[in-house]
N, C-alpha and C positions, 0 to 999 in steps of 0.2 A: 459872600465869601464861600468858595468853595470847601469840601470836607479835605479834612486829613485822614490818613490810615497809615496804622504801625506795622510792620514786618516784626512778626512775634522771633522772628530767627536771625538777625541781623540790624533791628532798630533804623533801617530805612525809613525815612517818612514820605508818602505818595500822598499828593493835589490831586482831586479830582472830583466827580462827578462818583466815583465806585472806584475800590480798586484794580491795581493792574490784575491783569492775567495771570505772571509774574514779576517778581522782585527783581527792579531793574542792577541790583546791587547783588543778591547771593542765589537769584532764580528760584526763590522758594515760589509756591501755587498762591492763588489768590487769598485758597482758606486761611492762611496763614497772618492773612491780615486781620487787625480790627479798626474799629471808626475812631477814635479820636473823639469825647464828649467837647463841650464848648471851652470849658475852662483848660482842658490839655491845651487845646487848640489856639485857643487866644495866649497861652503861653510860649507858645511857638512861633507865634506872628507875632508878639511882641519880644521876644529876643532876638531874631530873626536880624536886625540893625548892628544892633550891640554885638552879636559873634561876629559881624562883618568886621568891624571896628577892631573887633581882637585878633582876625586872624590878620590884617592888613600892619596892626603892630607887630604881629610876631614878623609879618615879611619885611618889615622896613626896618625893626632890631636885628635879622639876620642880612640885611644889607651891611649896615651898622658895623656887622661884625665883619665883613667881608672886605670891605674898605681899610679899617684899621689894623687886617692882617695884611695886608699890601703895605699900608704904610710902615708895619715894624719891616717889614720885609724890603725897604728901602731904606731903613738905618740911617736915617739921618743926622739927629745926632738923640744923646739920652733922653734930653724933657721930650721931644716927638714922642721916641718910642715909649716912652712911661705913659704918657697920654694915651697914644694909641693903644696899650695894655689895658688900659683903665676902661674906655669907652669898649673894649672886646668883652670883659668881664661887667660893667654896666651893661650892657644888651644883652647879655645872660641873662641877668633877673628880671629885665623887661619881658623877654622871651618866655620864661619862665612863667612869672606871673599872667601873663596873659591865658599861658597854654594850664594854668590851673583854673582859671577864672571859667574858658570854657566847659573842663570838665568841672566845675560845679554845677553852671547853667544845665547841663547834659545830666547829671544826677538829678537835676530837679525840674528834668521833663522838659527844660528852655533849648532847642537846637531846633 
């Protein structure tokens, strides 16, 4: 398994053998990095799956919602549109929840 290193100025995390030169994300210098001990790191790698999983619900909830604003928007008749209202504010709280789920992983060092 390769190391990890944190970007003390923007929480990038760099794979590698040493860190970068600089920060491919806010161009800080190298110093700027540190190593990642094993148990960071293995938390990293093991959430790594599961944030995919969450951000891939939040892109298919905001589909979700994107569909059933076309459909109110062709008015078909009321149960459609009530439906389509319903499943617009359902993938809200799916969206939601997911996008807290991540920042908790991310408070506790899982991204």
């Amino acid at each position: 398994m390769k190391k990890l290193f944190k970007c003390s100025v923007c929480g990038y995390i760099h794979e590698g053998e040493d860190a970068p030169d600089f920060c491919p994300k806010c161009g800080a210098p190298k110093e700027k990095f540190a190593e990642l001990d094993k148990e960071a790191s293995d938390k990293v790698y093991a959430s790594d799956r599961t944030n995919d999983i969450h951000m891939e619900i939040v892109a298919l909830a905001s589909k979700i919602q994107k569909l059933a604003l076309e459909g109110i928007e062709i008015n078909l008749d009321p149960p459609c549109v009530a439906l389509f209202k319903n499943a617009v504010d359902e993938a809200w709280v799916i969206k939601q929840r997911s996008k807290a789920e991540i920042a908790g992983h991310v408070g506790k060092g899982k991204w």
